[in-house]
N, C-alpha and C positions, 0 to 999 in steps of 0.2 A: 505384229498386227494381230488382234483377234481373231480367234479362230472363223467366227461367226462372219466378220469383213471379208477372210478370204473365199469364205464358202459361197458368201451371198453379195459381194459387193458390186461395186459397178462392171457391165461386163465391157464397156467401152470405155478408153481413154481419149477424150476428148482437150483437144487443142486449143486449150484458152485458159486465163486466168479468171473463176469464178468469180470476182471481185472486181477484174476490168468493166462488165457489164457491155453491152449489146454484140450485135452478130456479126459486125464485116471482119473483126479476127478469127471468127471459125475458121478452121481448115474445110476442106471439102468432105474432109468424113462428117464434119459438124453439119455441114448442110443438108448432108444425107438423110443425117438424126431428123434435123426438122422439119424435113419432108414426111419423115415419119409419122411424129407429132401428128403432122398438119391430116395424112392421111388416116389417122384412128381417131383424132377428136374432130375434126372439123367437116369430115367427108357426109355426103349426103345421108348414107348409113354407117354412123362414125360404130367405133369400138371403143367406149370410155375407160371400160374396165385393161384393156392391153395396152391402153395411152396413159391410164394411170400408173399402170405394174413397168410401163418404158422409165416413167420417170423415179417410181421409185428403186428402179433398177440403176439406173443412172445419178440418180441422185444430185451433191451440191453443183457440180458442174455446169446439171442442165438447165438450173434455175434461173440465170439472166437472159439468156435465150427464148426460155419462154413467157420471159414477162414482158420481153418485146413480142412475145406472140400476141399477147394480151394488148399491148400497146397500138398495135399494127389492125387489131379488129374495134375500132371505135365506135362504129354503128352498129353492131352484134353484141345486144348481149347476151347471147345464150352460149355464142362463142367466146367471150369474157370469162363466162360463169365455168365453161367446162377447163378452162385453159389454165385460171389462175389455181383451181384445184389442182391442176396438174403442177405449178409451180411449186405452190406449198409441199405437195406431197415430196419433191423432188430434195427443197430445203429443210425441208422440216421447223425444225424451231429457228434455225439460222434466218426464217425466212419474215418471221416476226414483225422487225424495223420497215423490213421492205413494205409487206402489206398493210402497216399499217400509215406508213407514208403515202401510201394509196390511197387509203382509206380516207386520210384528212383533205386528198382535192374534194372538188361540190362534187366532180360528174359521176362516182358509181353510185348504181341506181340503187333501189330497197333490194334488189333480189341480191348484186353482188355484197351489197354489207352485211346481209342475214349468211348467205354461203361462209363467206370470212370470219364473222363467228362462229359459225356452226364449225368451223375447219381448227380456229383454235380451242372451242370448246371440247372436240373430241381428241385433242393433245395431252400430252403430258405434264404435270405440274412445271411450271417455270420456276428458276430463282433470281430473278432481276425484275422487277417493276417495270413496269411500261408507260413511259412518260407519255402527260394527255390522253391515257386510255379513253378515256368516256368521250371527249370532244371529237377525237380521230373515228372512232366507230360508229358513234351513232349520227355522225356528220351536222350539216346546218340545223337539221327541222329542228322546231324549239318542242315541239311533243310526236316523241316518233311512234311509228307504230306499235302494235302490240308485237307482231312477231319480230321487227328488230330489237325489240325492249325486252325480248325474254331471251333472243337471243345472244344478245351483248352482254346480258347478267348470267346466263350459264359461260359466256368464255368469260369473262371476270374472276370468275373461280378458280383461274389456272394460273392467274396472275398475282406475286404478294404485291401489299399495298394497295388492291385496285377500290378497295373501298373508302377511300380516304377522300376517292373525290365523285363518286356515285352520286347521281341526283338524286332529290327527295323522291321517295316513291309513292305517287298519289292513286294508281293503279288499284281498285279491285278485282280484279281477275285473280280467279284461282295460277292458270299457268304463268303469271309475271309474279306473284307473289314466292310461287314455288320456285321458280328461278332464282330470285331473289333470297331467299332463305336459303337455297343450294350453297350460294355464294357467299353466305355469310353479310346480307346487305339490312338492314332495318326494314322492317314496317310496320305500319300503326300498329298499338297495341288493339287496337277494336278487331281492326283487319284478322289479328295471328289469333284472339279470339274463337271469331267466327270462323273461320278452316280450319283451327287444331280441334276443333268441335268432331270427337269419332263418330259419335252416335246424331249429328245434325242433320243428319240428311242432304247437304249443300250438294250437287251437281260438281263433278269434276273436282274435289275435297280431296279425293283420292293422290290427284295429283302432288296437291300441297302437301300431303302427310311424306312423301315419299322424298318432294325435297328439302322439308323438314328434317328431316328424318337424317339424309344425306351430308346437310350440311352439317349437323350435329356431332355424326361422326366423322367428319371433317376438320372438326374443330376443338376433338375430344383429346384432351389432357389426361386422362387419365380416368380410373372410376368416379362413374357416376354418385353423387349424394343421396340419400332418399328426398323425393319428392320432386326430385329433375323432371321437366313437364315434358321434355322431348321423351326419355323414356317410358315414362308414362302413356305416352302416345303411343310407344312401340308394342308396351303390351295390351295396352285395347287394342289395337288393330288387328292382333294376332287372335285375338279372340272370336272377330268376323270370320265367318267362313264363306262368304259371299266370291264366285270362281271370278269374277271380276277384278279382285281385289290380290291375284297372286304377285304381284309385281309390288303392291304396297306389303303385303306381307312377308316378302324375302325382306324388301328394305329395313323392315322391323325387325326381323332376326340379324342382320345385318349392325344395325346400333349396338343391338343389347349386346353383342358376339363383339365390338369394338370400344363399349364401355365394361367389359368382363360381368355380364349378368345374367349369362347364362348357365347353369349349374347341371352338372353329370346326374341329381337327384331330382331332376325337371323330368316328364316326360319324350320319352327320344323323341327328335326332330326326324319328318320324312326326310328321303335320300334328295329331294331337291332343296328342302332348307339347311338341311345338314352340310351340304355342297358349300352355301353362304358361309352360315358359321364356320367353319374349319379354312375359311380363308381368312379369320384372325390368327396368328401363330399362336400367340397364347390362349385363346380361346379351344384351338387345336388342341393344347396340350390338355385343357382342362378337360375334354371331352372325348379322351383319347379311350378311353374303353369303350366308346359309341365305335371304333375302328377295328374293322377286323380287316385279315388275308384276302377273305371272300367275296365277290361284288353281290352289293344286294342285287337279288333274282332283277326287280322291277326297275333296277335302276341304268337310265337309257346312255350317262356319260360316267359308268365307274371308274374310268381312269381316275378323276377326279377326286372321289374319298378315296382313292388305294394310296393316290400322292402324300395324301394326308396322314397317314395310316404309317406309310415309311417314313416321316420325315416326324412324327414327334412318339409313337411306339418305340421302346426298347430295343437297341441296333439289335441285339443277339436275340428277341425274339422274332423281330422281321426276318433277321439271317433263318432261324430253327424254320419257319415258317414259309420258307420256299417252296415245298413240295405243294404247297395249296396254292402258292400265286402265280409261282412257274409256270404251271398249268393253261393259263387263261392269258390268252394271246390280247386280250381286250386291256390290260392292266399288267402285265410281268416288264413289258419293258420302259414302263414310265415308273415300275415299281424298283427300279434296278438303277435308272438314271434319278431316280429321287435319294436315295442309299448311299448311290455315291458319291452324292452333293455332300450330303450328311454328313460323310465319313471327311470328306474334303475342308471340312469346318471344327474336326476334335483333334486336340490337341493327343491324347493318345484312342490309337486305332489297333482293332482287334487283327489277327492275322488273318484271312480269308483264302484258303488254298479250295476249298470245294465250287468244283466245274456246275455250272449252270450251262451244259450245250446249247439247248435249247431256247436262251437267254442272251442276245449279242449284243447286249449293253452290260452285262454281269463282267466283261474282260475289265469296266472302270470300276467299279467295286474293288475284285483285284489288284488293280493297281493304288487305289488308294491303298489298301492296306498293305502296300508296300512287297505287291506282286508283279509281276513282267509281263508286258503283250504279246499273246506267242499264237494268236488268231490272225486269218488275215486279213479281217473286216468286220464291223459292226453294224451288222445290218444292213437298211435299205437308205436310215437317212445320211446325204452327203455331209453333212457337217460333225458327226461323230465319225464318220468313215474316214473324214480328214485327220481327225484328232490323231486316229492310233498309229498311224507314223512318226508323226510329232511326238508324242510319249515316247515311244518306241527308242528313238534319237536322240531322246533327253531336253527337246528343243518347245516342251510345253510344260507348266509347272503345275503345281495344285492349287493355286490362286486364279489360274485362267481356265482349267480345266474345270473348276469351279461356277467361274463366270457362264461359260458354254454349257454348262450340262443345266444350270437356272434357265437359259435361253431357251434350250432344248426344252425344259417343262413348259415355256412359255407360247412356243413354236407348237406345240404337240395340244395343246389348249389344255393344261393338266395341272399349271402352275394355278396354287392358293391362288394370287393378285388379281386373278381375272374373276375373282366375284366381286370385289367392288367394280373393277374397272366395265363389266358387264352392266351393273345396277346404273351405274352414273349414264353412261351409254345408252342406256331403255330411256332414263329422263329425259335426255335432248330428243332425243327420238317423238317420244308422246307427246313433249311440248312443241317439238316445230313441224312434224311429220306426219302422224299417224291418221289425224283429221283430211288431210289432202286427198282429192282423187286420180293425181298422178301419180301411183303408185303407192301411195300411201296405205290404201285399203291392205293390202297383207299386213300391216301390223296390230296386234292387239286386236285376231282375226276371233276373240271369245267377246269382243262387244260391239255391236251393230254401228254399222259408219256413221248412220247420222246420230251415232251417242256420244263418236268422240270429240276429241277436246280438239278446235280448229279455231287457231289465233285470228284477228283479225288484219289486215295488214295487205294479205295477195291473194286473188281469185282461187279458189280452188283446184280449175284447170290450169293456172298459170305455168310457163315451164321450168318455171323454176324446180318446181316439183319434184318433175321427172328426173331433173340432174343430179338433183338433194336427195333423195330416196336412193338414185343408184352409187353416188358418195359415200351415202352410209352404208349401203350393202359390202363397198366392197373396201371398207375398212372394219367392217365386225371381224374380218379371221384374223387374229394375235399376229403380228406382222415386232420384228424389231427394227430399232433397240427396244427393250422394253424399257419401261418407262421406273424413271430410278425412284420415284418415293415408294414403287409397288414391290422394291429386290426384297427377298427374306433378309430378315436380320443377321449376326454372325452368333 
């Protein structure tokens, strides 16, 4: 079992076959659970966020359980909307078929169809198609609305094949366009026109460039040609200096850094665009003398470039270079669990006998290079604390310890992948959320609420809102598995 499974996986063994489906076979520990459930999400002052962290704690087990919860509140939909997140969260992509077999009855309403995209748009790339995607989602209306329309083409995105059967898109709206181009979906040549326009002035433009921009490098092959107009796009925008525009201008460095067009003899990127770029690995490599030991002064997440910095820098000079990163409790131990990824991937490895005390991730260094665990813990996090018994015994290899220590960068928010998987994440966000005033108002708190972008579709107060906003809050922190198109390569 992975290490990561035993660390964090279900803490309850629950009495049923996940695949039987409904509750009269629970055991009574099972009813317990759903009493649970019932008292964090359903209660007059529920706890969404400790009913979501139950189920992702618990996982594929709890999943038909609580789709009878969902079943059992037919006149609630607010307790629908909170419940079925909780489902999904529980199955994860296992849970796919299920909701979207939901999805194709008439009765959930707009709020649950927009949530259930919004649930798979913030997933993981899928590898199986999804038969009748577009019918299932966006249910009978023969013209849905805007916010289900933006939202069923951002979870589109995570689906192959799903554009095969995408309806025409007659929409001008900036944020259905953007979705759509996210997705990799057509639209008029007039349309892409008028919003790839940098200097146009259009209102909410911003959006479109960003998921232009997205899908591009989404769907990039490899370098760019001269005169790629997506590119093109990338470096106008970068040009703007406009503080409104920082979320389309990482996206920008973000292409060029995925189509290899950014060059070491460019002027250096700041430490929040440089974050981006260096979450290409090759891009990394190309820009590796932008990477030092030292965190820049001003930079608020160094961990970040230090990961960067060990994982395509010279192993022996990262090693010579300890005395400077050792040091800095902000970066030495993501700089130590990046090293030994490293080392865990070359075919020959240097011998590494020098003590890093102060370092209790440096004992997997170490051992990759073909040293013994003679500490008797590594630190504070439990899932590397697990590992070094396991090494210790012989009972973990360097392929799993591999796997785990990627995790660990990913858990620690430190891994490259989370700058796209951030970028992509802001897009749903601005196109389903940020305009709302349940809760929405903290996002994209540098431009005035009534500037931002707010679909048409569901009231402003609606409550939908409030459940949607606190959904996404409490899936921003890098939670596993992670998500496998995002693993570094070998």
């Amino acid at each position: 079992m992975p290490i990561g499974l035993l660390a964090f996986g279900p803490q309850t063994v629950l009495a049923q076959d996940p695949a039987a489906g409904g509750t009269a076979a629970w055991s009574g520990r099972g009813e317990r659970i759903r009493d649970r459930f019932e008292s964090l999400l359903l209660a007059a002052t529920p706890d969404w966020s400790a009913g979501w962290q139950l189920a992702v704690d618990l996982g594929r087990p709890a999943a038909p359980m609580l789709w009878d919860l969902v079943a059992d509140n037919k006149s609630n939909v607010k307790r629908r909307l909170v419940l079925m997140a909780a489902a999904v969260l529980a199955g994860g992509n296992a849970e796919d078929e299920r909701l979207l077999t939901w999805l194709a009855q008439p009765k959930p309403m707009l709020e649950e169809r927009v949530l259930a995209a919004m649930l798979m748009a913030l997933g993981p790339q899928r590898t199986r198609p999804a038969a009748n995607f577009w019918s299932r989602c966006l249910g009978p209306a023969k013209s849905p609305e805007q916010l289900l329309s933006i939202a069923v083409r951002l979870a589109s995105a995570k689906f192959p094949e799903a554009a095969e059967g995408a309806p025409l898109l007659l929409d001008e709206d900036p944020g259905v366009g953007a979705a759509a181009t996210y997705a990799g979906l057509p639209w008029t040549a007039a349309m892409v026109a008028r919003w790839s326009n940098v200097r146009g002035g259009e209102r909410h433009a911003d959006l479109y460039w960003r998921g232009a921009m997205l899908g591009a490098a989404r769907s990039s092959a490899g370098p760019a040609g001269q005169g790629d107009p997506s590119l093109e796009m990338a470096r106008e925008v970068l040009r703007l200096r406009d503080e409104r525009l920082t979320e389309a201008r990482a996206t920008a460095v973000w292409l060029r850094a995925s189509r290899g067009d950014l060059q070491p003899s460019e002027a250096r990127l700041d430490w929040p665009l440089l974050q981006v770029a260096v979450g290409d690995p090759e891009t990394a490599a190309l820009l590796n003398s932008w990477l030092g030991p030292a965190a820049t002064p001003r930079d608020e997440a160094p961990h970040r470039l230090a990961v960067a910095y060990a994982l395509v820098r010279p192993v022996a000079e990262v090693i010579a270079a300890r005395g400077q990163w050792a040091g800095d409790a902000r970066i030495r131990e993501h700089i130590a669990v990046a090293l030994a990824f490293r080392l865990g991937k070359l075919e020959q490895v240097p011998t590494i006998v020098e003590p890093l005390p102060n370092v209790a991730a440096w004992q997997f260094v170490q051992w990759m290079s073909g040293g013994r665990i003679d500490r008797p813990d590594a630190g504070s996090d439990p899932v590397l604390r697990a590992a070094l018994p396991l090494l210790a015994d012989g009972r973990l290899g360097r392929r799993q310890l591999c796997i785990t220590l990627e995790d660990t960068l990913w858990r620690w928010g430190s891994h490259p992948g989370l700058a796209v998987w951030r970028l992509e994440r802001g897009l749903v966000r601005d196109l389903l959320l940020a305009g709302s005033n349940r809760g929405g108002g903290k996002y994209q708190p540098h431009i005035p609420p009534d500037q931002r972008y707010f679909p048409t579709g569901l009231d402003r107060n609606d409550e939908f809102f409030a459940i949607a906003v606190a959904l996404f809050d409490f899936l921003q922190q890098p939670r596993l598995p992670l998500p496998p198109e995002l693993r570094l390569p070998d």
